[in-house]
DRENDO-1510 file (C-alpha; in Angstrom, 1 decimal, always signed):
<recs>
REC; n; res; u; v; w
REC; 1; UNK; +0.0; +0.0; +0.0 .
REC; 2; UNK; +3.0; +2.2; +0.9 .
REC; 3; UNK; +4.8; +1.8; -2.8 .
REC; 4; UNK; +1.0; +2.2; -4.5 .
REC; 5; UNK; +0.8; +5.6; -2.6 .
REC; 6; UNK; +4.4; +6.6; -2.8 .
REC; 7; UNK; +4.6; +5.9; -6.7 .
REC; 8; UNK; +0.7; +7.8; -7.1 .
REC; 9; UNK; +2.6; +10.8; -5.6 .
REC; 10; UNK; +5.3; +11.0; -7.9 .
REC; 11; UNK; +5.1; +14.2; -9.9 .
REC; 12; UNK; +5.7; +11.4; -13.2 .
REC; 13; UNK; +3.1; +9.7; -12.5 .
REC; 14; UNK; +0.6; +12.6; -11.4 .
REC; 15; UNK; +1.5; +14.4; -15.1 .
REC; 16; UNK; +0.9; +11.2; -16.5 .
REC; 17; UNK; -2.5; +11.4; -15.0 .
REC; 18; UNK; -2.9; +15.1; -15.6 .
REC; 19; UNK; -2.3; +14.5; -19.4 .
REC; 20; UNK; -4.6; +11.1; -19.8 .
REC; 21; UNK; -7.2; +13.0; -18.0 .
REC; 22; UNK; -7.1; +16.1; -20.7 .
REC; 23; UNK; -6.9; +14.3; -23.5 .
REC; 24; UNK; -10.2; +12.2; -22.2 .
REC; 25; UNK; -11.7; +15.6; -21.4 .
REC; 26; UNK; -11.1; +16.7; -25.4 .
REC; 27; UNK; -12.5; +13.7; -26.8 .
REC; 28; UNK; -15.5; +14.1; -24.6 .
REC; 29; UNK; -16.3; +17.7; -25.6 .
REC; 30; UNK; -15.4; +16.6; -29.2 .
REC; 31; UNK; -17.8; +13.8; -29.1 .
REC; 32; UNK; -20.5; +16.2; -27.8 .
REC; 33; UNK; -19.7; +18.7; -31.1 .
REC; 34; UNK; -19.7; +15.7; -33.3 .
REC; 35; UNK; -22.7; +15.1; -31.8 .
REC; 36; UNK; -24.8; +18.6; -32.6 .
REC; 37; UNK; -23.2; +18.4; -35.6 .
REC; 38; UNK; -24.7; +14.7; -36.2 .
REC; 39; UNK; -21.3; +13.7; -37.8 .
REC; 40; UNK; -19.2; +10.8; -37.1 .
REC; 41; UNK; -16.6; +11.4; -33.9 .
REC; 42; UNK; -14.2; +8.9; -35.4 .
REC; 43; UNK; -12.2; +10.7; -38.4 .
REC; 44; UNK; -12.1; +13.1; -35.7 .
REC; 45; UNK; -10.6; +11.4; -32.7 .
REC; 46; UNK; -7.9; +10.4; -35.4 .
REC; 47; UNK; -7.1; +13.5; -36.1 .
REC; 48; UNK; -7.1; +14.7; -32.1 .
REC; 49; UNK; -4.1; +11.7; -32.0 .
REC; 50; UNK; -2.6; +13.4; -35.1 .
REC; 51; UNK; -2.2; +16.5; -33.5 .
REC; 52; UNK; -1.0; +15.1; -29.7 .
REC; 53; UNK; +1.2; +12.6; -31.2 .
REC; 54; UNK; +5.4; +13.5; -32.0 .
REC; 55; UNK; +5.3; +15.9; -34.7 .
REC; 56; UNK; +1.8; +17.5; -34.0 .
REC; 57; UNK; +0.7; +20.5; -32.8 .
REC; 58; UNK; +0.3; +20.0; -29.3 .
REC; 59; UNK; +2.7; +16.7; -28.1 .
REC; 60; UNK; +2.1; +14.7; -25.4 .
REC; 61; UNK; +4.6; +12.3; -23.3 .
REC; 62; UNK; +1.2; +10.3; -22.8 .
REC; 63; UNK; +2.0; +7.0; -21.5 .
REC; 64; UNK; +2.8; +4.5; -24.3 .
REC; 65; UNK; +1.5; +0.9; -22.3 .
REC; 66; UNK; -1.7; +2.9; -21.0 .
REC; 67; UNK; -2.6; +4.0; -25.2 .
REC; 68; UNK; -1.5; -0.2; -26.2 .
REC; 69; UNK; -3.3; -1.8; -23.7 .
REC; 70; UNK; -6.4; +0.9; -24.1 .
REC; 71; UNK; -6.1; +0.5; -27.6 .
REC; 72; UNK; -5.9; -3.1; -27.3 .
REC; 73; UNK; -9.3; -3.4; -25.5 .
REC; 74; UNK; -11.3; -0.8; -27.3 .
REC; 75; UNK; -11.1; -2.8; -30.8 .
REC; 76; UNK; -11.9; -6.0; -28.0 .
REC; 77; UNK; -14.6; -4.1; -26.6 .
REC; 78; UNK; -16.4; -2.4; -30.6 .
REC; 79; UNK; -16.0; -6.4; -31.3 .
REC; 80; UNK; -18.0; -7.7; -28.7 .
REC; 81; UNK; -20.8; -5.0; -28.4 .
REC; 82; UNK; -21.1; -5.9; -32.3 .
REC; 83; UNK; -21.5; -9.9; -31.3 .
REC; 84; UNK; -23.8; -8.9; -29.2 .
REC; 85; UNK; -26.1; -7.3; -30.9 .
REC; 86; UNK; -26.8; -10.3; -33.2 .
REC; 87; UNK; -27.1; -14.4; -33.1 .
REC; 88; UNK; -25.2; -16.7; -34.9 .
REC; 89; UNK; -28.3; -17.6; -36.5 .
REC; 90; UNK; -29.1; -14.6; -38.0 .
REC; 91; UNK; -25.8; -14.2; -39.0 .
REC; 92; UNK; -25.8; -17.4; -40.8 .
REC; 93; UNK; -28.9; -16.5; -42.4 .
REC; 94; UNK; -27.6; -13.5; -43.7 .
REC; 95; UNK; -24.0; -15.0; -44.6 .
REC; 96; UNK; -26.1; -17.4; -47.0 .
REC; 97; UNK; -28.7; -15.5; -48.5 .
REC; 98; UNK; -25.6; -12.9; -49.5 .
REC; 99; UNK; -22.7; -15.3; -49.9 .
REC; 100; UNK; -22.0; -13.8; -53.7 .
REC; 101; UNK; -21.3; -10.4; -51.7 .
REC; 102; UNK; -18.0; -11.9; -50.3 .
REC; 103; UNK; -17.2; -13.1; -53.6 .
REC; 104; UNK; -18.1; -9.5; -55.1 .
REC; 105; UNK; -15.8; -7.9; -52.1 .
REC; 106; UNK; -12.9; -10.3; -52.7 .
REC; 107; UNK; -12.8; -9.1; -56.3 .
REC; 108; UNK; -14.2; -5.2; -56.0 .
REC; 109; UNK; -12.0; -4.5; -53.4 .
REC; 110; UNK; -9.1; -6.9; -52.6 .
REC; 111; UNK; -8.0; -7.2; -56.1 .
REC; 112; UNK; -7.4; -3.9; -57.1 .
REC; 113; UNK; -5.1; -3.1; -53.9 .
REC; 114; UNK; -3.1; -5.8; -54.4 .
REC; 115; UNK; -2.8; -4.8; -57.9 .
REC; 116; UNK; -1.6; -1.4; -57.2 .
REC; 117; UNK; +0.9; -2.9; -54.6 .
REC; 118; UNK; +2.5; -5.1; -57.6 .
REC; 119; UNK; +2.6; -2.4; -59.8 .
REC; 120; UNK; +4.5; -0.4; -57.6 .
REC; 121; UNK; +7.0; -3.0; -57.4 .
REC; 122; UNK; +6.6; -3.8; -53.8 .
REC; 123; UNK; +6.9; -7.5; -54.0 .
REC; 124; UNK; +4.2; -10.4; -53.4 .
REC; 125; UNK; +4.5; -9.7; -50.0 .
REC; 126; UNK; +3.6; -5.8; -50.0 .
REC; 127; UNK; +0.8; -6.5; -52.8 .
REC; 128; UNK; -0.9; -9.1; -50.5 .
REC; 129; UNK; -0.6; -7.0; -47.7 .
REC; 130; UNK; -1.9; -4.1; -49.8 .
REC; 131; UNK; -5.0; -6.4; -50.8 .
REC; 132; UNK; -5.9; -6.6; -46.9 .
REC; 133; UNK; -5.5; -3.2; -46.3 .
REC; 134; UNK; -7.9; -2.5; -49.0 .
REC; 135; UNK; -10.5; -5.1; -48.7 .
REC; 136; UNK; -11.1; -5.0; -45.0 .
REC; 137; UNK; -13.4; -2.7; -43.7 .
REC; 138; UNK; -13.6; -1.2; -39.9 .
REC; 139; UNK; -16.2; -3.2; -38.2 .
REC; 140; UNK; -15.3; -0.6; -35.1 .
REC; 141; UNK; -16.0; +1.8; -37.3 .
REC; 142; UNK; -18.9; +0.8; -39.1 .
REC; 143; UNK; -20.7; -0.2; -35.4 .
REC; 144; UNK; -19.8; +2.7; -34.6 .
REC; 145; UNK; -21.9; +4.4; -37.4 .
REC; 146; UNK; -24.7; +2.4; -36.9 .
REC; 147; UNK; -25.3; +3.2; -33.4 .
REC; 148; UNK; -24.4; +7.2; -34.1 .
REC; 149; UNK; -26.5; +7.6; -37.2 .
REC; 150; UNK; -29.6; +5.3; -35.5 .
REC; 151; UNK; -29.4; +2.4; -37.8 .
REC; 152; UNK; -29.5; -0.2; -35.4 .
REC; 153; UNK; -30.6; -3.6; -36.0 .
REC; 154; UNK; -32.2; -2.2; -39.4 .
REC; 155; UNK; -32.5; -4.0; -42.9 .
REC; 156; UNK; -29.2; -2.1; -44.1 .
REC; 157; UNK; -27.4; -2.6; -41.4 .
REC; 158; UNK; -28.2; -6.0; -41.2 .
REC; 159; UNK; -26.8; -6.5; -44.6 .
REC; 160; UNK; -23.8; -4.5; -44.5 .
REC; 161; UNK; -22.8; -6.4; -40.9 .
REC; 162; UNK; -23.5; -9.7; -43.0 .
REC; 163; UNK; -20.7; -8.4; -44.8 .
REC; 164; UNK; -18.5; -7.3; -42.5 .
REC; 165; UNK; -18.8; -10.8; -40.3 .
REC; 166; UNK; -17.5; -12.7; -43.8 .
REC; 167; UNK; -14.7; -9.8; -44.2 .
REC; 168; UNK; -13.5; -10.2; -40.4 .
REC; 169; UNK; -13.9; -14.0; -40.7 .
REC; 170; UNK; -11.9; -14.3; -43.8 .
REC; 171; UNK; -9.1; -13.0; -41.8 .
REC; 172; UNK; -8.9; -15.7; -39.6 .
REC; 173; UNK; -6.6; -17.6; -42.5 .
REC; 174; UNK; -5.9; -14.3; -43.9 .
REC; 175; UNK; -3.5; -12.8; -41.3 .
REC; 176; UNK; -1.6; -16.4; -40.6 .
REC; 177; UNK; -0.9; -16.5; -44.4 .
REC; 178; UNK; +0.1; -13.1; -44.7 .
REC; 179; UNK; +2.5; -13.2; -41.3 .
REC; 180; UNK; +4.1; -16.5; -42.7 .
REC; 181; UNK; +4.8; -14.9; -46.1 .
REC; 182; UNK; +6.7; -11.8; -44.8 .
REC; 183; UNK; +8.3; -13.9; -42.2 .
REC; 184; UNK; +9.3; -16.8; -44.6 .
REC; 185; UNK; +8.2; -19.7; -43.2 .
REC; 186; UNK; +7.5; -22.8; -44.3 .
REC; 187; UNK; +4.4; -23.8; -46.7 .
REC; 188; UNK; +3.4; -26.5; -44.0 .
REC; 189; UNK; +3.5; -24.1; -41.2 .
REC; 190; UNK; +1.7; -21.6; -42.3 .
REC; 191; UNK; -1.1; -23.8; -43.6 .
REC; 192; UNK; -1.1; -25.1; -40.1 .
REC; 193; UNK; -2.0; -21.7; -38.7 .
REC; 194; UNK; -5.0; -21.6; -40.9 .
REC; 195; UNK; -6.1; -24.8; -40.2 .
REC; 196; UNK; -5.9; -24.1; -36.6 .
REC; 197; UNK; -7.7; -20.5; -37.1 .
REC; 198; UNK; -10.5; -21.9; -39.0 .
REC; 199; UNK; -10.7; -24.7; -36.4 .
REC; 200; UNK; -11.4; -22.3; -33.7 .
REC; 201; UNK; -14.1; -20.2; -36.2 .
REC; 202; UNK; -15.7; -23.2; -36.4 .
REC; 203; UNK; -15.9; -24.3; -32.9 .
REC; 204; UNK; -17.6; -21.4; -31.3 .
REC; 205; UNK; -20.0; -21.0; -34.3 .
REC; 206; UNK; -21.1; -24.6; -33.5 .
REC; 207; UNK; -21.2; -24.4; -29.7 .
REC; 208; UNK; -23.7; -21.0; -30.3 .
REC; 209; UNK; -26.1; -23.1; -32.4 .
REC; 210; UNK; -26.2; -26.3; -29.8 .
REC; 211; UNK; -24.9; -25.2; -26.5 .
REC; 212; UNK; -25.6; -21.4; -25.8 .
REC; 213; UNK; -28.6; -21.7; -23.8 .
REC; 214; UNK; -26.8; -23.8; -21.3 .
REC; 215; UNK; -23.5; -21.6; -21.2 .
REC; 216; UNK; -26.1; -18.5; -20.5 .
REC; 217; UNK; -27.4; -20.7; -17.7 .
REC; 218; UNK; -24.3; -20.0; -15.7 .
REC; 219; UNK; -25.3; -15.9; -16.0 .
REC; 220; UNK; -28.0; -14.0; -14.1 .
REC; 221; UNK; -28.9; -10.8; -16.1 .
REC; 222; UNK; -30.4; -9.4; -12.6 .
REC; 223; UNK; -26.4; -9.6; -11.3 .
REC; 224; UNK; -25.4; -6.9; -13.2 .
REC; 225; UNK; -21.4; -6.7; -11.2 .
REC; 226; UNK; -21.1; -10.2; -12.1 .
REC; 227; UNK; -22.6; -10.6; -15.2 .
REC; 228; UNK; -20.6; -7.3; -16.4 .
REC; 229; UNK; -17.1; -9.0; -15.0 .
REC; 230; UNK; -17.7; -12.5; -16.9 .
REC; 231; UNK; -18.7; -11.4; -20.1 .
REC; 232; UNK; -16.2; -8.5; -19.9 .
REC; 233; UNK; -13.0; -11.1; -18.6 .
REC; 234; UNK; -14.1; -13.8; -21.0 .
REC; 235; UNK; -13.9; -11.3; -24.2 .
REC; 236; UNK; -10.6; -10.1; -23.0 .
REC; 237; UNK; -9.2; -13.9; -21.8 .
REC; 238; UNK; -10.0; -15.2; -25.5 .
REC; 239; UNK; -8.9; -12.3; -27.5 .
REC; 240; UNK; -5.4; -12.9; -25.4 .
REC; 241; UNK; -5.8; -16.5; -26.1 .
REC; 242; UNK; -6.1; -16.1; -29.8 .
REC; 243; UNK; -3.3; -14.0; -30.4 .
REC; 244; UNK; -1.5; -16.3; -28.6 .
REC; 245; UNK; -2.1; -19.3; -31.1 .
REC; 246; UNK; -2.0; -17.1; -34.0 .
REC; 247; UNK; -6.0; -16.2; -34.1 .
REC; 248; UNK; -7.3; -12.3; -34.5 .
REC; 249; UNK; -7.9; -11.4; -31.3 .
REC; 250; UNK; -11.2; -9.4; -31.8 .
REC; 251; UNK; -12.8; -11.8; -34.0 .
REC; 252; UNK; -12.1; -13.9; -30.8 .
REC; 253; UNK; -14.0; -11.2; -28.6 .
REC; 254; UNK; -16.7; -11.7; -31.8 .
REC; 255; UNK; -17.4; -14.8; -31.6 .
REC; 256; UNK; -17.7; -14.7; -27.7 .
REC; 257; UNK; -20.5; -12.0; -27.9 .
REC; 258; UNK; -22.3; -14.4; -30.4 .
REC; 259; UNK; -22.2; -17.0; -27.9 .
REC; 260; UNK; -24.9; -14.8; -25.5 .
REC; 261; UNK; -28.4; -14.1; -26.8 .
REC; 262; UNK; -31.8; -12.7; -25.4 .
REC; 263; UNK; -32.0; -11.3; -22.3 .
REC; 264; UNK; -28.1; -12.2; -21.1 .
REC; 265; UNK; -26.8; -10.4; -24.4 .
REC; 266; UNK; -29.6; -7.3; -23.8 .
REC; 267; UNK; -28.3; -6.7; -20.1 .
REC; 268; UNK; -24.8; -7.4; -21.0 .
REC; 269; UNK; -25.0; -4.8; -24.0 .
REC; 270; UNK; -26.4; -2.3; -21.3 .
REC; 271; UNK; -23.7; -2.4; -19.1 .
REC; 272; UNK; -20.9; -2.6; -21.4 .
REC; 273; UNK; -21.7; +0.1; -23.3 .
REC; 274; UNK; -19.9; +2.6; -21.4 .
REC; 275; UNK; -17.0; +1.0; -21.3 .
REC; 276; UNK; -16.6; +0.5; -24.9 .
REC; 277; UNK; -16.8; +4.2; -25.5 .
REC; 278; UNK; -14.4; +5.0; -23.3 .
REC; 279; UNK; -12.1; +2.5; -24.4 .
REC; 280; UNK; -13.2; +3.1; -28.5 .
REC; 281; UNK; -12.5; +6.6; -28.2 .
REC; 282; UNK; -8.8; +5.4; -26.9 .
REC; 283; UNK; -8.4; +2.7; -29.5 .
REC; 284; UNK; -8.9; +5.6; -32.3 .
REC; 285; UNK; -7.0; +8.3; -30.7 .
REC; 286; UNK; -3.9; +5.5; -30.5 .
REC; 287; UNK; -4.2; +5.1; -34.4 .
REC; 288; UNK; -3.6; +9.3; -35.0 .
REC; 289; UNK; -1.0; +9.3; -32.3 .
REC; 290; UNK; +1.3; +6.7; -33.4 .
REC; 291; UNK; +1.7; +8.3; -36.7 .
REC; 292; UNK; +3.9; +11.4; -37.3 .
REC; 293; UNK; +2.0; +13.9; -39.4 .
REC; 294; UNK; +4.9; +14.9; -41.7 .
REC; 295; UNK; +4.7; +11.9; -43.1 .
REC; 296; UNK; +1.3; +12.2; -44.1 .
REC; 297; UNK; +2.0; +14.6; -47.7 .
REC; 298; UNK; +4.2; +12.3; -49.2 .
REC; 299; UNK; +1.5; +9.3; -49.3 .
REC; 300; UNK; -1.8; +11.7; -49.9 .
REC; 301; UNK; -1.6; +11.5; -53.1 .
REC; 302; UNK; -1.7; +7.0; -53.4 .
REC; 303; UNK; -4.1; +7.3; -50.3 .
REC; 304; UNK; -6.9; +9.5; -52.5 .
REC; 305; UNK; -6.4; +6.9; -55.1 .
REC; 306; UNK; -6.9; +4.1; -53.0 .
REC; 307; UNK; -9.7; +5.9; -51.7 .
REC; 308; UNK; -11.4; +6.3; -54.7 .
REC; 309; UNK; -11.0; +3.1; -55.9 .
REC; 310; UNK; -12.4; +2.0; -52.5 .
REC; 311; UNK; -15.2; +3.7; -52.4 .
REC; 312; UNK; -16.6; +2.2; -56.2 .
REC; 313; UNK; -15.6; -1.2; -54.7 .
REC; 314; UNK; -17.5; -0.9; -51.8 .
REC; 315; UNK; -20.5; +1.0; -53.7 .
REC; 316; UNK; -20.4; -2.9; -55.7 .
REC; 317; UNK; -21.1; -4.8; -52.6 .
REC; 318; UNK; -23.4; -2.2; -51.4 .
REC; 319; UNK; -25.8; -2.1; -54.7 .
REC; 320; UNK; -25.7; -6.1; -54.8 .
REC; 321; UNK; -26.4; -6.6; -51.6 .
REC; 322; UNK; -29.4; -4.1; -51.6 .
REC; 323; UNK; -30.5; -4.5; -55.4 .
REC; 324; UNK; -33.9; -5.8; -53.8 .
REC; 325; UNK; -34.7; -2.7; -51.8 .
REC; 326; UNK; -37.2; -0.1; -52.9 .
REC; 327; UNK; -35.5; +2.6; -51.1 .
REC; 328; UNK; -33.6; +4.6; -53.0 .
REC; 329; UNK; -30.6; +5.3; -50.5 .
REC; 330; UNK; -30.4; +2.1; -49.3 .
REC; 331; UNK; -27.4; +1.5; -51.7 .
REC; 332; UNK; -25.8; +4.4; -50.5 .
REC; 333; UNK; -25.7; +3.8; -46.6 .
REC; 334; UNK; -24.9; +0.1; -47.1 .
REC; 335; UNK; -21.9; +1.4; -48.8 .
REC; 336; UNK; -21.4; +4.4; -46.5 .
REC; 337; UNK; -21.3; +1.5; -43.4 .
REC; 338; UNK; -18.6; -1.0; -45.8 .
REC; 339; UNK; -16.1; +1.7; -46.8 .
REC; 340; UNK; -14.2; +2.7; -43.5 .
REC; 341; UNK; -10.8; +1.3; -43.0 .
REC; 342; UNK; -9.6; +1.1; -39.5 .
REC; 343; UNK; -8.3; -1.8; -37.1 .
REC; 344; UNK; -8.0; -4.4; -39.4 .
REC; 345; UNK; -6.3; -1.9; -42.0 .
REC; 346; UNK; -3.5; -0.7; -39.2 .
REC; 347; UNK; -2.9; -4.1; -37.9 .
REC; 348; UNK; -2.2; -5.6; -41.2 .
REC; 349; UNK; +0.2; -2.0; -41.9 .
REC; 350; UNK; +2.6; -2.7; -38.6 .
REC; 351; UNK; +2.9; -6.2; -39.5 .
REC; 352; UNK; +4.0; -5.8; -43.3 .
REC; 353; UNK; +5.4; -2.3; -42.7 .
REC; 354; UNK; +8.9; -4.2; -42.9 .
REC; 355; UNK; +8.1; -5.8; -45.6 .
REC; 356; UNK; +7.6; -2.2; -47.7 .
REC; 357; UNK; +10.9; -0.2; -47.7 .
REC; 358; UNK; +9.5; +2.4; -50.7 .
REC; 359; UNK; +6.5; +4.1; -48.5 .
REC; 360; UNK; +5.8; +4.7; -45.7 .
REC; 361; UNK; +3.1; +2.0; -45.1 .
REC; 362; UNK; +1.8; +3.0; -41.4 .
REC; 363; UNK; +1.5; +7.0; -42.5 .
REC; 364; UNK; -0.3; +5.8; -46.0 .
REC; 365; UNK; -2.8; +3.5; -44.2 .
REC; 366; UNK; -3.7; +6.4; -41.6 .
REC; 367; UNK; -4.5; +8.6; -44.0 .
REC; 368; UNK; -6.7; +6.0; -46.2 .
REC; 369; UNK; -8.0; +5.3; -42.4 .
REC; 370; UNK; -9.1; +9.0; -42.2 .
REC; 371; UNK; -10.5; +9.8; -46.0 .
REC; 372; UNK; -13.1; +6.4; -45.8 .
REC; 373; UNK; -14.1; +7.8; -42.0 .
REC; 374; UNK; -14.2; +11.3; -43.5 .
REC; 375; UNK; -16.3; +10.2; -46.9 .
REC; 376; UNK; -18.5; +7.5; -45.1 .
REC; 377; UNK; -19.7; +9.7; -42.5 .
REC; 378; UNK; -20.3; +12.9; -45.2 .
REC; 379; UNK; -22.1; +10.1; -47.2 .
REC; 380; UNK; -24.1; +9.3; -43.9 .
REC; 381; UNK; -24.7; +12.8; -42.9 .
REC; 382; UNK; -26.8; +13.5; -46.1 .
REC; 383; UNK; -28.7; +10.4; -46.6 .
REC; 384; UNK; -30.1; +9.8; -43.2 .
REC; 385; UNK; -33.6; +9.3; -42.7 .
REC; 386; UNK; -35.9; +12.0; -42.7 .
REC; 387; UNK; -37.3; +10.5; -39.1 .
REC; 388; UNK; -34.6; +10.7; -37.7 .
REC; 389; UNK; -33.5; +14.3; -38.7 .
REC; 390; UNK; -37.3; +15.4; -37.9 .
REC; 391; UNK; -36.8; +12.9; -34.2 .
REC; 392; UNK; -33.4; +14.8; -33.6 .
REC; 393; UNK; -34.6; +18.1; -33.8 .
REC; 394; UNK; -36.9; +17.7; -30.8 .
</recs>
């Protein structure tokens, strides 16, 4: 007790606090602007990191394992909310009624980065990880969208998170294959990596159709303490898992929210809520911060091409996947909620950055980050329902 009090009063520690605690305080008051302004906070928190990181405007010594492990847990924390709010079943349904969408994606969107990445002569290895980059879309993001712009558990979100469960389930062998190519090892090894990967996929997808009902036996929705610290400790204890064995992490974290339905998942999503935005608004800042902005104008020019060439890949998905809709816009915000870049993007950057010695991979992925966040939320802004603009003027 004597060291916890003795290192709480050093003046490191207490500036430490002092800067967390402001940067916290200007999210929140930007999160109210973006709010009035009914725009997405996310391009925005990325660019608050931009400007506190080294090189911005207003640098600060924040502390580095508080942002990581933060950072860590928000994407966790988006992961699980989203398994939450949806059962393996429906997800199944939609994954088979819309199976040509993944197709569509792989080709639209995937393709074209990896492409570009031959073309500039970065090697197999920076053209796959290119193709990632460019096919993945932020499901923290996108979740993030549909909760801010009101879109929850609607037909288009329904469809666009049918294709965002196939994109974040693809990297399960994805990210193995891509980590043994820029590594160099061995064919066999690497396919055992998928194999395990899928293995896992597989496992918990099965146990949510047969056995949920008696898992969520175990959990009282009227103990909210206890109900909060198991679902909370059991995201977090299979994300670290499956990064240990090679899995994504938050597809782990996923996959657990899937496992909880009804009531359980209903009281759970209640009391986690608050945490993920606390921790989201972390994760996003992290991604502005760790990148030096004069690095940003030499890649702004390949990032508004990939941009743009995201954007008409996405808009592919969207129209196929809403071709049956009579509304009009429909197209439009399916695409608005599949063209963000985030997590997925970033992770897939530090892990083939060394891979890519002719850009600057980290800086050109942030800004593609920031332009899909920027575009998908403009796109959002102007084609929400007229309900809900009438419903938030009152």
């Amino acid at each position: 007790m004597n060291q916890f009090l003795k290192a709480a009063a050093s003046p490191e520690t207490s500036a430490q606090l002092a800067e967390i605690g402001a940067a916290l305080l200007v999210l929140g008051l930007v999160a109210f602007l973006a709010n009035k302004m009914k725009f997405s906070v996310v391009p925005l928190y990325l660019m608050i990191g931009l400007a506190l990181g080294n090189g911005g405007f207003i640098p600060l010594s924040l502390s580095e394992e508080f942002l990581v492990t933060g950072a860590q847990i928000g994407a966790i924390m988006l992961l699980l909310l989203l398994g939450l709010e949806y059962s393996a079943y429906d997800l199944a349904k939609s994954f088979k009624e819309r199976k040509s969408a993944g197709v569509i994606d792989v080709i639209a969107n995937a393709t074209p980065g990896f492409l570009i990445g031959f073309v500039l002569g970065w090697g197999i290895p920076g053209a796959l990880a290119l193709a990632g980059i460019t096919y993945v879309s932020s499901s923290g993001i996108a979740a993030q969208l549909i909760k801010e712009m009101g879109f929850r558990k609607s037909e288009v979100s329904k469809r666009a998170i049918g294709v965002l469960v196939f994109e974040d389930l693809a990297l399960a062998p994805y990210l193995p294959l891509l980590s043994a190519v820029i590594l160099g090892v061995s064919v066999w090894s690497g396919l055992l990596t998928v194999g395990l990967a899928l293995a896992i996929t597989g496992l918990v997808i099965l146990v949510s159709f047969k056995g949920s009902s008696r898992f969520q036996k175990f959990l009282d929705p009227n103990e909210p303490g206890g109900l909060l610290l198991t679902v909370f400790g059991t995201a977090l204890l299979a994300a670290g898992l499956a990064d240990l064995v090679g899995f994504s992490g938050v597809v782990a974290a996923f996959l657990i929210g899937l496992l909880l339905t009804g009531e359980v998942a209903e009281a759970a999503r209640s009391r986690l809520m608050p945490l993920r935005d606390i921790f989201a608004a972390i994760f996003f800042l992290f991604f502005g911060i760790t990148t030096d902005p004069s690095e940003l104008p030499a890649v702004l020019p390949l990032a508004f091409v990939l941009t743009v060439v995201g954007i008409a890949g996405k808009y592919a998905v969207g129209w196929w996947v809403t071709r049956d809709l009579t509304d009009r816009l429909a197209v439009w915000r399916t695409t608005a909620f599949l063209i963000p870049r985030g997590e997925f993007s970033i992770v897939i950057a530090a892990l083939a950055a060394p891979a890519v010695l002719s850009v600057n991979l980290q800086a050109l992925t942030l800004a593609y980050v920031i332009l899909t966040a920027f575009t998908a939320s403009m796109i959002l802004r102007f084609t929400r329902p007229k309900l809900n603009a009438k419903s938030d003027k009152k």
